[in-house]
C-alpha positions as CSV (number, residue, x, y, z in Angstrom):
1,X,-19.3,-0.4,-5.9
2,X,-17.2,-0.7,-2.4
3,X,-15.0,2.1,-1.1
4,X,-11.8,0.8,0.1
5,X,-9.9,3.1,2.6
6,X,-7.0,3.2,4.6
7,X,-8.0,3.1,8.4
8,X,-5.5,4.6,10.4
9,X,-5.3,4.0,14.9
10,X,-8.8,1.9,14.5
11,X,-9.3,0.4,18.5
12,X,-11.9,-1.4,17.1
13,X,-11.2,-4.8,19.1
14,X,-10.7,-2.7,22.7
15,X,-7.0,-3.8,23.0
16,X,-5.9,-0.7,22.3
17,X,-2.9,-1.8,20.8
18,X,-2.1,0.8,17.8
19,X,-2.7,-0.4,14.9
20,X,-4.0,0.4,11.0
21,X,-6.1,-1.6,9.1
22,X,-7.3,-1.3,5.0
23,X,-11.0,-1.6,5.1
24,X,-13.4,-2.3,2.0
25,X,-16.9,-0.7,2.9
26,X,-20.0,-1.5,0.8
27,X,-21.7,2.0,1.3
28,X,-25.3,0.7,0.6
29,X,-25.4,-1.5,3.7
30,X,-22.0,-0.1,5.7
31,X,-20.7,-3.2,6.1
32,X,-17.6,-4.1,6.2
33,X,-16.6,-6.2,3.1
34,X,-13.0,-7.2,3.6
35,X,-10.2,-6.2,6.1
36,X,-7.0,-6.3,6.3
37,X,-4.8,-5.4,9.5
38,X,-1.9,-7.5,9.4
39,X,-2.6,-9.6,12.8
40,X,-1.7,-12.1,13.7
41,X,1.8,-12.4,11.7
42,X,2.1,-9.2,10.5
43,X,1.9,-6.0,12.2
44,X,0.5,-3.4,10.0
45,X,0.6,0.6,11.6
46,X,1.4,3.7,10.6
47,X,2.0,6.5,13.1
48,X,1.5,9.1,9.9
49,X,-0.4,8.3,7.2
50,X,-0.8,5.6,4.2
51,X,-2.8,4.3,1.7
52,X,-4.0,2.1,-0.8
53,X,-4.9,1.1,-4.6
54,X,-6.7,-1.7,-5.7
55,X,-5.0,-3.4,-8.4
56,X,-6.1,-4.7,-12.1
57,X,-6.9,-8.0,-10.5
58,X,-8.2,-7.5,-7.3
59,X,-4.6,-7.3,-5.4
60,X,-4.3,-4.3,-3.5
61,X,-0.8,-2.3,-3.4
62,X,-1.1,-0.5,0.5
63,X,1.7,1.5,1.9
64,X,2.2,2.1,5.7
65,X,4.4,5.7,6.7
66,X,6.4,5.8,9.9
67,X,7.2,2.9,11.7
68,X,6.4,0.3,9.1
69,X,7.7,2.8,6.4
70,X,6.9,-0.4,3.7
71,X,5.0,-1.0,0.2
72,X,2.9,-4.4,0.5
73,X,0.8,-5.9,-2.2
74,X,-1.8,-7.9,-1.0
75,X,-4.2,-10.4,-2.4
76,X,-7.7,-10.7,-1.7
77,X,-7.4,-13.4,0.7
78,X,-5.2,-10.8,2.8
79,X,-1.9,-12.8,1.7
80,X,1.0,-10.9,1.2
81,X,2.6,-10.7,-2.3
82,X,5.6,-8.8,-1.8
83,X,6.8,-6.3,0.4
84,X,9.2,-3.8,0.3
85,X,10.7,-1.4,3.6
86,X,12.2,2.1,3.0
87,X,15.1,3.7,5.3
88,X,13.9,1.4,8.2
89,X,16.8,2.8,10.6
90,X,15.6,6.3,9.6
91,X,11.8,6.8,9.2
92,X,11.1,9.9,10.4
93,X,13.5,11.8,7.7
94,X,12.6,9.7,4.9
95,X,9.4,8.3,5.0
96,X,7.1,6.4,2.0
97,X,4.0,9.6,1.3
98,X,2.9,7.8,-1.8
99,X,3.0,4.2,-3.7
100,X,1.1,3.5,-6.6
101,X,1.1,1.0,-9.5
102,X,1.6,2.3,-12.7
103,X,1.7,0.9,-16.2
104,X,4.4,-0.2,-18.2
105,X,3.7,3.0,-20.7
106,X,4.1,5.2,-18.1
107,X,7.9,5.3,-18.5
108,X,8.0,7.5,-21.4
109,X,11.2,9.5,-22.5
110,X,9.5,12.7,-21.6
111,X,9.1,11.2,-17.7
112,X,12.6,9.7,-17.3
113,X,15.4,12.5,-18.7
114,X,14.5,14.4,-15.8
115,X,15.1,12.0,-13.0
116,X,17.9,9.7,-15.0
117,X,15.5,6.4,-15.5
118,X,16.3,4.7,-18.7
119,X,12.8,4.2,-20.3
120,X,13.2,1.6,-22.0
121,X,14.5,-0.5,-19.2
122,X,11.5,0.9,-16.8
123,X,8.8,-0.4,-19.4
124,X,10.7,-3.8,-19.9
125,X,10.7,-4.1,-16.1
126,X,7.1,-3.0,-15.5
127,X,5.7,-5.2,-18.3
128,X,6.9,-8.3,-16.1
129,X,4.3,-7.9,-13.2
């Protein structure tokens, strides 16, 4: 299988314009497989960290922390699904560290009393992706 990672500051085009890119490597050959780095409508960088999940499907679900601060899902053609930004105004105190898809059964009494979620309506709402 391919390794898909999270590239973050890659100067790979010698603009040297920061930037991050998501990068699927077949480690047999070490080519690059697919790319995605948000140019040319899109800017895509993180000044932290981020990362990525390839989805049931083939979609990937990236986050960028810092500047971007967002959640994107992308499809394999490097289209954006969705995207979501978090505390634009205020990045640096609250900043996206993790994003992952999880399934509807996830939301299990257990998981919600703690932090208030009603489980029920979390599966109901998952199970619609």
């Amino acid at each position: 299988g391919h390794i898909l990672l999270y590239d973050n500051n890659g100067f790979t085009d010698g603009s040297r314009t920061l930037r991050s890119r998501l990068l699927e490597i077949d480690p047999a050959t070490g080519a690059i497989a697919w790319s995605f780095d948000g140019r040319p409508n899109y800017g895509f960088f993180s000044s932290f960290h981020g990362g990525q999940q390839r989805l049931p499907g083939g979609n990937i679900l990236a986050f960028e922390s810092g500047e971007g601060n967002r959640v994107i899902e992308l499809t394999p053609a490097g289209e954006i699904v969705w995207t979501y930004t978090v505390n634009p105004e205020n990045f640096r105190e609250n900043s996206v560290n993790m994003a992952l898809r999880v399934p509807y059964d996830f939301f299990t009494p257990a998981f919600c009393e703690p932090i208030g979620c009603d489980a029920e309506k979390a599966k109901a709402a998952a199970s619609k992706r």
